[in-house]
C-alpha positions as CSV (number, residue, x, y, z in Angstrom):
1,X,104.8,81.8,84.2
2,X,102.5,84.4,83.4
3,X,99.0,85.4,82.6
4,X,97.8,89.0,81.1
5,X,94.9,90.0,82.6
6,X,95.5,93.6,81.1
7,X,92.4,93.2,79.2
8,X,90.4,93.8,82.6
9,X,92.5,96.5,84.3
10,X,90.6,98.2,86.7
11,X,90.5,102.3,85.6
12,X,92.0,101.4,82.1
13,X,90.1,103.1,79.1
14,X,89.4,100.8,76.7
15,X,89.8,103.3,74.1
16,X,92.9,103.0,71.4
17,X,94.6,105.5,70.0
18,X,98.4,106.6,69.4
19,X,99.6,106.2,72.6
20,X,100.8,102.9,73.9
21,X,99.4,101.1,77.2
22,X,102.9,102.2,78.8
23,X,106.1,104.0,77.8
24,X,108.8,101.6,76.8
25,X,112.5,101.8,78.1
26,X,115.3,103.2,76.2
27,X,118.4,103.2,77.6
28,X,120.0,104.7,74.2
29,X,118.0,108.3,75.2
30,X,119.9,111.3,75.5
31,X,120.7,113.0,79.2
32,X,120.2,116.5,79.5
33,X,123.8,117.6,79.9
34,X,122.9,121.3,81.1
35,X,120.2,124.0,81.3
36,X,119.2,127.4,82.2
37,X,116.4,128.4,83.9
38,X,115.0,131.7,83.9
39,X,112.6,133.1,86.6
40,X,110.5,137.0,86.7
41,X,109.5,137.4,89.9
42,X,108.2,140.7,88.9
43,X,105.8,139.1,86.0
44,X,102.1,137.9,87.0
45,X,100.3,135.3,85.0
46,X,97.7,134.9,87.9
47,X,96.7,133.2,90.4
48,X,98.1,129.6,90.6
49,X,95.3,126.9,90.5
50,X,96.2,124.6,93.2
51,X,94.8,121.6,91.4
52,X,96.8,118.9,93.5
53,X,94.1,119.6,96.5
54,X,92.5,116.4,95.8
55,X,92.6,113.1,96.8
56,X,90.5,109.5,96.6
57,X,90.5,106.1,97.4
58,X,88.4,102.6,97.0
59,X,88.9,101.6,100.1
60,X,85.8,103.7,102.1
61,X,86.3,101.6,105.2
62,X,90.0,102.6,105.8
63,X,89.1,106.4,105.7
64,X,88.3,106.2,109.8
65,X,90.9,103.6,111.0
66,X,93.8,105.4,113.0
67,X,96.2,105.8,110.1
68,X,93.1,106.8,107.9
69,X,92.6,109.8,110.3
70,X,96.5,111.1,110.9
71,X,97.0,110.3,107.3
72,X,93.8,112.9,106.8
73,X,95.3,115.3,109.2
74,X,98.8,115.0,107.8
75,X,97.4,116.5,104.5
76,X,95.7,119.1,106.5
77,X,99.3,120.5,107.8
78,X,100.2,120.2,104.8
79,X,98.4,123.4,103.7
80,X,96.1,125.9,105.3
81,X,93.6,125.0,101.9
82,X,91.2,121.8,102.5
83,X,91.4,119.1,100.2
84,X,88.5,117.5,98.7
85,X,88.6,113.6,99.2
86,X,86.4,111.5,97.1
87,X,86.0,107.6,98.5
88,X,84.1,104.8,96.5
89,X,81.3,102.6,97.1
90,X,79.3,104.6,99.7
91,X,76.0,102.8,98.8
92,X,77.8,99.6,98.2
93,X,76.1,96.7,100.9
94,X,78.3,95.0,103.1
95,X,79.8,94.7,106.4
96,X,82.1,98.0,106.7
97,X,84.7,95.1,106.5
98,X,87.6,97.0,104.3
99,X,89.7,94.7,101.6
100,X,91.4,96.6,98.8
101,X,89.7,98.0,96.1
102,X,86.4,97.3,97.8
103,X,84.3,98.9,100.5
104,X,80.9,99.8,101.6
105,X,78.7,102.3,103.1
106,X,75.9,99.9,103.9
107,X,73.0,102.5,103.6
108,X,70.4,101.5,101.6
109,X,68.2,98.3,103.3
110,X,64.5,97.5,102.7
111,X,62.0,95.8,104.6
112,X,60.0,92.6,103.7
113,X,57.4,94.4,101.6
114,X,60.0,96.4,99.8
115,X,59.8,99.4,101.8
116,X,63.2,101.9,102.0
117,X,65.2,102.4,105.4
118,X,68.6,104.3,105.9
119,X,71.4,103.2,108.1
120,X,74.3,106.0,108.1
121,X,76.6,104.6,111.0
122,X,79.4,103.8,108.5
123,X,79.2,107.2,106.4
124,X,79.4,109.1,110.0
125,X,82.0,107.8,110.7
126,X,84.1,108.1,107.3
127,X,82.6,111.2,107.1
128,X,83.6,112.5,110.3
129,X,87.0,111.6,109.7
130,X,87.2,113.9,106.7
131,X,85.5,116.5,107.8
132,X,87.1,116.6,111.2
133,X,90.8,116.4,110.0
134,X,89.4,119.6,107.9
135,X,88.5,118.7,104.4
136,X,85.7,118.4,102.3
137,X,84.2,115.6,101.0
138,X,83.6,115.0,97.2
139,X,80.7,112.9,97.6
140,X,81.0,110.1,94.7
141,X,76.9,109.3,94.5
142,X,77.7,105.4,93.7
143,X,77.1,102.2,93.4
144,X,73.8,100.2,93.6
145,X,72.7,98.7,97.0
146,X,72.0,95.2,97.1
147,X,68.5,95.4,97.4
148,X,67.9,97.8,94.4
149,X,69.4,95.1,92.0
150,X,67.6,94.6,88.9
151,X,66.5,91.5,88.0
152,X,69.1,91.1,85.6
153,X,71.9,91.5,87.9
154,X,71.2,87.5,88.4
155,X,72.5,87.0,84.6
156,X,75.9,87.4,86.3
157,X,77.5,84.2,87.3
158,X,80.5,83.4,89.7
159,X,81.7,80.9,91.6
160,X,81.4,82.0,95.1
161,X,84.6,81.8,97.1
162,X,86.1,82.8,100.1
163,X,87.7,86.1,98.7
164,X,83.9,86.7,96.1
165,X,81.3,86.3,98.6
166,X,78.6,86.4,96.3
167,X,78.2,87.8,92.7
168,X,77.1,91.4,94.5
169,X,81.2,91.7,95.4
170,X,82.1,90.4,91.9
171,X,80.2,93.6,90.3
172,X,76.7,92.9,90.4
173,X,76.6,96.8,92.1
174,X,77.4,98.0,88.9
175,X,73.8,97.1,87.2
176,X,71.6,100.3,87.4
177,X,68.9,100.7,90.2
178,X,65.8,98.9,89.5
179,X,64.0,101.8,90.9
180,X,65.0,105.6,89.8
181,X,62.7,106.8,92.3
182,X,64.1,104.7,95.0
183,X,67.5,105.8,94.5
184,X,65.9,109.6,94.1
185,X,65.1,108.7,97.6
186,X,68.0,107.4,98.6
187,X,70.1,110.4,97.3
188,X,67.7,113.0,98.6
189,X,68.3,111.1,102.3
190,X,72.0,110.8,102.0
191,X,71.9,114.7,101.1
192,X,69.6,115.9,104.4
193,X,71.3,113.5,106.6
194,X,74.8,115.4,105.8
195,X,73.0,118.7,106.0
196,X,71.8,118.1,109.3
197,X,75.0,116.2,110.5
198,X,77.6,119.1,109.1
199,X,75.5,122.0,108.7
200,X,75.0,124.3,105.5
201,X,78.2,126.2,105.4
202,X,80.6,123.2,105.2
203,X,77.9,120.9,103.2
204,X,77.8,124.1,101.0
205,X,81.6,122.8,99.8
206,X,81.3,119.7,99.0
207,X,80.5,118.5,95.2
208,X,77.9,116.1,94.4
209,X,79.3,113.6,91.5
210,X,76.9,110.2,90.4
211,X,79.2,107.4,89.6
212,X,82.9,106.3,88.7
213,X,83.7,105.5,85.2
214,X,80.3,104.6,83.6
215,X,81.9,104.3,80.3
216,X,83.6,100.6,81.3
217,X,82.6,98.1,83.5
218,X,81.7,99.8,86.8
219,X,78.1,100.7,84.8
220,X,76.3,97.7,83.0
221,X,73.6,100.0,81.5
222,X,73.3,101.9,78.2
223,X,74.6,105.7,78.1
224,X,71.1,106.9,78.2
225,X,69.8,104.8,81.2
226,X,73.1,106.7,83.1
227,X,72.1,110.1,81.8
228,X,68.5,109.5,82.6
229,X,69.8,108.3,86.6
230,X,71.7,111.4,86.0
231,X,69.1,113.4,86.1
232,X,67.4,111.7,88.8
233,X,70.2,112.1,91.1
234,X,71.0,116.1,90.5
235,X,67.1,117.0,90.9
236,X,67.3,114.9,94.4
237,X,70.1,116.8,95.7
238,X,69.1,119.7,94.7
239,X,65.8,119.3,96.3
240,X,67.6,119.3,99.9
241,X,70.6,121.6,98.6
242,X,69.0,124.3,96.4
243,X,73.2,125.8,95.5
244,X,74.6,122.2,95.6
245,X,77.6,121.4,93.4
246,X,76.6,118.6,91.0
247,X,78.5,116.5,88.3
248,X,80.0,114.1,86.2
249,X,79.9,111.6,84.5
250,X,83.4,110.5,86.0
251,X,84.5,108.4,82.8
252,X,88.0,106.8,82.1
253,X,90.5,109.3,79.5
254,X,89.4,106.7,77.0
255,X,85.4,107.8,77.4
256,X,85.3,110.6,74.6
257,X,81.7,109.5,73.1
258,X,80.4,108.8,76.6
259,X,81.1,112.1,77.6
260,X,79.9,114.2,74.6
261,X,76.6,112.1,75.0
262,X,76.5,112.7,78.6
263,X,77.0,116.6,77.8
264,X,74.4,116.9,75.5
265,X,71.6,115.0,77.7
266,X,72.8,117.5,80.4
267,X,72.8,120.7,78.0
268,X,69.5,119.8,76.3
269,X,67.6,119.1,78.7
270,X,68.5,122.0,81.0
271,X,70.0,119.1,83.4
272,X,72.2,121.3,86.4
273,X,75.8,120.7,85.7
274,X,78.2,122.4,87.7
275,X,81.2,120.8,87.1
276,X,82.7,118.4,84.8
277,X,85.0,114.9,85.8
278,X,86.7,112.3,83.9
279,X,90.1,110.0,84.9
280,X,93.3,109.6,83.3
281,X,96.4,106.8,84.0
282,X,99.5,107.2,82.6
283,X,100.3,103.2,82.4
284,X,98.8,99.7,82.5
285,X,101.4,97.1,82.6
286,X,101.5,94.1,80.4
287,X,101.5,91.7,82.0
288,X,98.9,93.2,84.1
289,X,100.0,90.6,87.1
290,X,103.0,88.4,86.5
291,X,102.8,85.4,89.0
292,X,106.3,85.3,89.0
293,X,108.8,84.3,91.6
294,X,108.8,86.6,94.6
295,X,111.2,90.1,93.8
296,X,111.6,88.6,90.4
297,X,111.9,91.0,87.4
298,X,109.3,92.2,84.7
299,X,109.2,90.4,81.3
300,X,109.4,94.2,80.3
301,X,110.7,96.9,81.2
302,X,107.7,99.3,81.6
303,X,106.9,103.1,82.5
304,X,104.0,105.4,82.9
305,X,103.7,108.3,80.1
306,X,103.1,112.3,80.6
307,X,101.9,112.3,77.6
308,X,99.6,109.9,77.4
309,X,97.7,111.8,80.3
310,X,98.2,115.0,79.0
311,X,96.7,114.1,75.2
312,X,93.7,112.6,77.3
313,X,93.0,115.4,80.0
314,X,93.5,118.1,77.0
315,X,91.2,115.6,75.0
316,X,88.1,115.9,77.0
317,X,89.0,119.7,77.5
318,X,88.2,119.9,74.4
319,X,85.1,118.0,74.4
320,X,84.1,120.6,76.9
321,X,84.7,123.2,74.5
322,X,82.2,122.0,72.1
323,X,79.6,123.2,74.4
324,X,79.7,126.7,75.0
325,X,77.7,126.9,77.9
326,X,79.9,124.7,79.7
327,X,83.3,126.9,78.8
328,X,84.0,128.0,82.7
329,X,82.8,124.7,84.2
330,X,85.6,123.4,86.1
331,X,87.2,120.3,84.9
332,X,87.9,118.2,87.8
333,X,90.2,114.9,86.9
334,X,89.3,113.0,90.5
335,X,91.3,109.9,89.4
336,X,95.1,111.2,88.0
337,X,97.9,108.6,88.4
338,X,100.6,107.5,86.7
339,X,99.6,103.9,87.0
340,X,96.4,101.3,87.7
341,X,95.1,100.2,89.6
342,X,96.4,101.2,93.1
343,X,96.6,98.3,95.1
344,X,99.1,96.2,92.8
345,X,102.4,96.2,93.7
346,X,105.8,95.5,92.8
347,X,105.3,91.7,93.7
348,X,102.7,91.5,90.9
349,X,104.7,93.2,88.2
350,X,108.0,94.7,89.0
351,X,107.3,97.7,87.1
352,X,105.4,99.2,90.1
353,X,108.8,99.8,91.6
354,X,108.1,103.2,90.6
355,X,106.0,104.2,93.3
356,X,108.2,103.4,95.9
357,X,111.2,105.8,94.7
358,X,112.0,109.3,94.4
359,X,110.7,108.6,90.4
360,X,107.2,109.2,91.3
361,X,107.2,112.3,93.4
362,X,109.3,114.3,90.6
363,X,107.0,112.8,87.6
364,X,104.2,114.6,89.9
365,X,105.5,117.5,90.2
366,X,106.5,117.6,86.1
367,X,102.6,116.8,85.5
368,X,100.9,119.3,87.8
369,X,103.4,121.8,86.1
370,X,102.4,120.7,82.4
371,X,98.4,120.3,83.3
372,X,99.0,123.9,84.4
373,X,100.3,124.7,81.3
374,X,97.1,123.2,79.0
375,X,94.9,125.5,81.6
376,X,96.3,128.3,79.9
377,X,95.8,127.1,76.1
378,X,92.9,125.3,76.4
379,X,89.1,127.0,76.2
380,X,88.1,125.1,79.5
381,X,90.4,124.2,82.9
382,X,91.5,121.9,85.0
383,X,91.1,122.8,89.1
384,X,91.8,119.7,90.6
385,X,94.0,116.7,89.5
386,X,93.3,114.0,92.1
387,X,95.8,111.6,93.0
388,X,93.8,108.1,93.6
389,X,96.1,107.3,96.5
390,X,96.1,106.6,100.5
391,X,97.2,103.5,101.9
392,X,96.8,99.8,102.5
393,X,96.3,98.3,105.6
394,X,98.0,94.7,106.1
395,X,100.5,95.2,103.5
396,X,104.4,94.5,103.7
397,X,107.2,97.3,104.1
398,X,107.6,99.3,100.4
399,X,105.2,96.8,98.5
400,X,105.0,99.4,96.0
401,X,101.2,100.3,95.9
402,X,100.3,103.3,94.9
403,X,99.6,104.9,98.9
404,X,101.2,107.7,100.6
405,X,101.7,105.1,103.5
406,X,103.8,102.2,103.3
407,X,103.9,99.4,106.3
408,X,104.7,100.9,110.0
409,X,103.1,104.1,108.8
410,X,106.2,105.1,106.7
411,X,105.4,108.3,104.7
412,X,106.2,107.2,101.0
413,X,108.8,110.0,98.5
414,X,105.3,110.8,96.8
415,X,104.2,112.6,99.7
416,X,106.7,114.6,99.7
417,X,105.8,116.6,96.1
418,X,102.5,117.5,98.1
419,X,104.6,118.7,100.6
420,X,106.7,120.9,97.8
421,X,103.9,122.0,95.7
422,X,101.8,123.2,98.8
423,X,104.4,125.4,99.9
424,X,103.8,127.4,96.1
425,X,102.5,131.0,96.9
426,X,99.2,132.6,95.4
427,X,100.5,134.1,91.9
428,X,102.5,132.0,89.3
429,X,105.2,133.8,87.5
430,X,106.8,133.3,84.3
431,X,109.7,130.6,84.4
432,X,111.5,129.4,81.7
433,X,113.7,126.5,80.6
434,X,116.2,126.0,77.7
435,X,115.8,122.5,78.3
436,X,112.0,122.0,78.6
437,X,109.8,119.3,76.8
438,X,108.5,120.8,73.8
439,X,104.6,120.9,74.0
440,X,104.1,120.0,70.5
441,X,105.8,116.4,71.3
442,X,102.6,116.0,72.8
443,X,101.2,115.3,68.9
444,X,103.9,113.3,67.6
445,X,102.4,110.3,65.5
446,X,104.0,107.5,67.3
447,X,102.4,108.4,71.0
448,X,106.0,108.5,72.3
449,X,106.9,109.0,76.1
450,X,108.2,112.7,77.4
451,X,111.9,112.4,77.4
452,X,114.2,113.8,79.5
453,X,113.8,117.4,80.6
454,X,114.8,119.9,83.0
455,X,111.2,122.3,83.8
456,X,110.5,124.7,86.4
457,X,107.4,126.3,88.1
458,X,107.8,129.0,90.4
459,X,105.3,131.6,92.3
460,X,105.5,134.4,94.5
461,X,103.2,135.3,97.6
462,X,101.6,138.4,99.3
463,X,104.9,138.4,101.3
464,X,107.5,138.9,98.6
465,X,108.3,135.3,99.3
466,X,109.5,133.5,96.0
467,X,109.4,129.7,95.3
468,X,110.8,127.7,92.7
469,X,110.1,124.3,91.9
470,X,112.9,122.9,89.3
471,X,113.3,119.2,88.3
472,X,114.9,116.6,86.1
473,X,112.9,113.6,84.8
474,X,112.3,111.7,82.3
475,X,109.4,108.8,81.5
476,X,111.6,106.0,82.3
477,X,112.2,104.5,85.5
478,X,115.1,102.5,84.8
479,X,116.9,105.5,82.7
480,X,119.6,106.7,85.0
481,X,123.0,109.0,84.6
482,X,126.4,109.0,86.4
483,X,126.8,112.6,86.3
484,X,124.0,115.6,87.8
485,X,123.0,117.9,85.6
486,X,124.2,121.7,86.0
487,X,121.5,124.2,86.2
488,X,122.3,127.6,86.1
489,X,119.1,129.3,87.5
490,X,118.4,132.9,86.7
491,X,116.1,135.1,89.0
492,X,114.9,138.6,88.3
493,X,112.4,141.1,89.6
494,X,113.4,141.0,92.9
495,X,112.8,143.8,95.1
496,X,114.4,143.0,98.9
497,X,117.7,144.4,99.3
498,X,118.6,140.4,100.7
499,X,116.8,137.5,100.8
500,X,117.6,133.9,102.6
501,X,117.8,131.3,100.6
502,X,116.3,127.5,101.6
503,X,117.1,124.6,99.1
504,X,114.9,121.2,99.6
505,X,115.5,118.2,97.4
506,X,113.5,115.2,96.9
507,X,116.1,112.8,95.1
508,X,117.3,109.4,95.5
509,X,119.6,110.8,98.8
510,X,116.8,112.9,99.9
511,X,113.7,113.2,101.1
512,X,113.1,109.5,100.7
513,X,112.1,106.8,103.2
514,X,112.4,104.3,100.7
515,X,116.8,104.7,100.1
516,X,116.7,104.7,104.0
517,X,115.1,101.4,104.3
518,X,116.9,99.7,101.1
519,X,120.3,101.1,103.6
520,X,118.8,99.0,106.5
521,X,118.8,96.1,104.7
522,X,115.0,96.2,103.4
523,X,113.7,94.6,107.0
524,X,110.5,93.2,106.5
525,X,110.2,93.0,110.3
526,X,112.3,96.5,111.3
527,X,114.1,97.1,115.0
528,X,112.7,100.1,116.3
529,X,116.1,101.5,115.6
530,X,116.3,100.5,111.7
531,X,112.5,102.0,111.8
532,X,113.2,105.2,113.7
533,X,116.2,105.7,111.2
534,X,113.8,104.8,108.4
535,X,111.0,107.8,109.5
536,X,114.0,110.0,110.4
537,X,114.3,110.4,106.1
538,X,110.5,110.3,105.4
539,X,109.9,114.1,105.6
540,X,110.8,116.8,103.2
541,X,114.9,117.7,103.5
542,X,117.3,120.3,103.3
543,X,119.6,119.6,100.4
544,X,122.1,122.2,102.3
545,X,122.0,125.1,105.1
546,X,119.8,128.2,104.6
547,X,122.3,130.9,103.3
548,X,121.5,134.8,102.5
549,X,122.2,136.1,99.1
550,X,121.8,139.9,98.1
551,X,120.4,140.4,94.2
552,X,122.1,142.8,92.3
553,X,119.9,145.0,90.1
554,X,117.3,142.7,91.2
555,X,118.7,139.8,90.0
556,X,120.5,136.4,91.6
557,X,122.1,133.5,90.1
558,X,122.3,130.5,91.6
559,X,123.9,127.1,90.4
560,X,122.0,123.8,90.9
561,X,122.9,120.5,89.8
562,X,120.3,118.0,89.2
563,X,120.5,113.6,89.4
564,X,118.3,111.8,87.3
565,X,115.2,111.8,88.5
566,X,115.4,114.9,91.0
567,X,113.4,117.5,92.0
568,X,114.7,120.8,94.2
569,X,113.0,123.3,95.8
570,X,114.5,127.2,96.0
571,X,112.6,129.7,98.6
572,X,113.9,133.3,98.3
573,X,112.6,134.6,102.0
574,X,113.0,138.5,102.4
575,X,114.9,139.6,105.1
């Protein structure tokens, strides 16, 4: 049995155009049967954006648990850089009881004759936690507090259960303030209570962004009524912080109208914009949720598409571009994911599988590269692509949520492309492939899926220190291949007389927790043998010993060979 509730996917655009909801399977595709890549390490195309230094989450009240905080400070050893973190519903009422996708800041409260009074215990504490694990917040400005409703928040009916408390939880918070002065109020508060808390000089980092996807159903007013609470909102923070960053308008990859409207409000009108967000998901499954029978199949076999991201991030880029005065805004996509919404699993649509494999770290990887690639041909840039990932408390081992964290505080494979891409030095260089996705593909008339590929990205550092990031993917989960792929990879400009050469894989032998546990028997309820030999393959791995190689005229060759899907990672040390 099954019912679609696609129609109401949390995140999902509701805009059509040539791509389809999800990339189908073909298992007539052709492999890549061989490549070479080609690497300058001498060449400079600049300094490498590191726009994978972001991520978010709906679940606010899971930011300060235990495995919130190491799961904070794991990304901070990850690199020396802070990330920004962007968490939902901070002026959501409630308890600070966390469930996923919902959460609450419980701020706003007024007395009996309607007067305003702040309560920041719960945004201390899931401040704190970010700020003290080193990052910075992205401060999402959102939604409405339950007693700034409008009256015709009432018009929305539910039947109160034990999982919808009320029609507030159903999406009531979603209605605009009654009061634009109140929430200036409220805004203006939240702002000097983190001044005073953190001080100027980290408060000075954070960016100030009203809402989450205003152009579906997290905003039940008109376009104008948001640009108008726009306004409202970057004129209060700006009254505490005179240099703050402010933003938005946070819509889906579907919201093109929303956002030129909102851009010529903000340009009109002399509004502050300092930076510019929207969201793009690579798939919604259809079915949406199956209610099948437990480790049952999908009715299809579904997959999330590059391309489908790609044609919307470079869509609103473009949008951007239509205002000049906006050209060197950055473009910050604070929700980029490969599929929606987060916390459904593989035991609601078997499709999910995905994000419990070695598939999703090396279609990360592939995107970063490619969004990389539209910064430098399109008139505006990306500088940060935010996964909307952490984890999930309560849930089973490998449920297949899109979280960094599985049960027992199992790091996922995803975790370990932000391990890989963080260890990229300062300066991309120029790195070819003969067997690279064509870019125009991207405007083929039928919206179809990347196909299989072999791409690289590679940098160098201050240090002479060269890195090279070289995968082989495709956009379909269930496409697999018997035989690796030979990759004969090509590296000049070097200037050491040796260098040591380190090779880290993330495949389906490597670098993956999940392969570990399917090898124990996929225990639901682990020894704390079968869960120590389960962690002992969560980190980033060595696909063989460190070895020292000496270029000749400046060049080395060096012979990969790549399983379907696979990423390695080469790093030339100088000796």
């Amino acid at each position: 049995m099954s019912t679609d509730t696609a129609a109401h996917n949390p995140g999902l655009s509701t805009d059509h155009n040539h791509f389809p909801r999800s990339a189908p399977s073909d298992p007539s595709a052709p492999h890549v049967t061989s490549a070479t890549v080609t690497v300058d390490a001498s060449s400079d195309r600049g300094p490498l954006t590191r726009i994978w230094e972001s991520i978010g989450y709906d679940e606010i009240n899971w930011t300060y648990t235990p495995t919130g905080k190491q799961l904070l400070r794991t990304f901070a050893e990850l690199s020396p850089r802070p990330f920004h973190v962007r968490p939902h519903y901070v002026f959501c009422s409630g308890t600070g009881f966390g469930i996923p996708h919902w959460g609450n800041g419980n701020v706003y409260h007024e007395d009996a004759d309607g007067n305003p009074h702040y309560d920041f215990t719960i945004v201390d504490q899931t401040y704190d936690a970010i700020v003290g694990a080193g990052h910075h917040v992205l401060v999402e400005l959102a939604f409405t507090p339950r007693d700034l409703l409008p009256p015709e928040a009432d018009e929305l009916k539910v039947v109160s259960s034990p999982t919808v408390y009320s029609n507030y939880e159903a999406g009531a918070w979603a209605y605009p303030p009654k009061d634009y002065e109140k929430w200036r109020g409220l805004v203006a508060a939240h702002a000097r209570h983190c001044l005073e808390r953190y001080g100027a000089e980290e408060v000075s980092t954070w960016l100030w962004e009203l809402w989450n996807e205003p152009d579906i159903f997290y905003w039940k007013g008109t376009t104008q009524q948001f640009c108008d609470l726009y306004t409202v909102t970057a004129e209060a923070v700006r009254s505490v912080l005179p240099d703050a960053q402010v933003g938005g308008p946070a819509v889906t990859g579907g919201g093109v109208q929303f956002m030129r409207d909102f851009l010529t409000h903000t340009s009109t009108n002399d509004v502050p914009l300092d930076f510019v967000s929207f969201h793009t998901k690579g798939s919604a499954f259809t079915p949406w949720r199956v209610y099948g029978p437990t480790g049952g199949s999908a009715p299809e076999k579904q997959n999330p598409s590059a391309h489908k991201m790609l044609f919307e991030i470079r869509r609103m880029l473009r949008v951007m571009a239509e205002f000049p005065q906006y050209h060197d805004l950055p473009a910050i996509v604070d929700e980029c994911d490969a599929g929606v919404p987060a916390h459904y699993s593989v035991y609601d649509n078997a499709n999910f599988q995905f994000q419990n494999t070695e598939y999703y770290p090396v279609f990360q990887v592939k995107l970063f590269k490619k969004i990389l690639d539209l910064n430098e041909t399109e008139t505006a840039t990306v500088t940060q692509a935010t996964s909307w990932s952490f984890y999930f408390e309560g849930e089973r081992y490998f449920e297949g949520t899109r979280a960094f964290l599985t049960a027992g505080g199992v790091e996922k494979p995803l975790l370990n492309a932000y391990r890989m891409v963080s260890r990229l030095g300062g300066r991309r260089v120029d790195a070819t492939s003969t067997a690279a996705s064509d870019p125009a593909e991207l405007d083929a008339g039928d919206g179809r899926s990347m196909g299989e590929e072999v791409d690289v990205l590679a940098s160098t550092d201050a240090a002479g220190r060269v890195t090279v990031l070289v995968w082989r993917h495709t956009d379909d989960q269930y496409q697999t291949d018997e035989a690796a792929t030979p990759v004969d990879v090509r590296i000049t400009g070097l200037t050491a007389a040796e260098y040591s050469v380190s090779h880290f894989r993330i495949d389906a032998d490597h670098s993956n927790s999940h392969t570990a546990w399917v090898a124990q028997g996929s225990p639901q309820d682990p020894t704390a043998e079968q869960l120590t030999a389960v962690k002992a393959r969560q980190g980033l791995e060595e696909l063989e010993p460190a070895r020292s190689a000496a270029p000749r005229d400046g060049a080395l060759q060096l012979d990969v060979t790549l399983p379907l899907p696979s990423v390695s990672m080469l790093v030339l040390e100088p000796k």
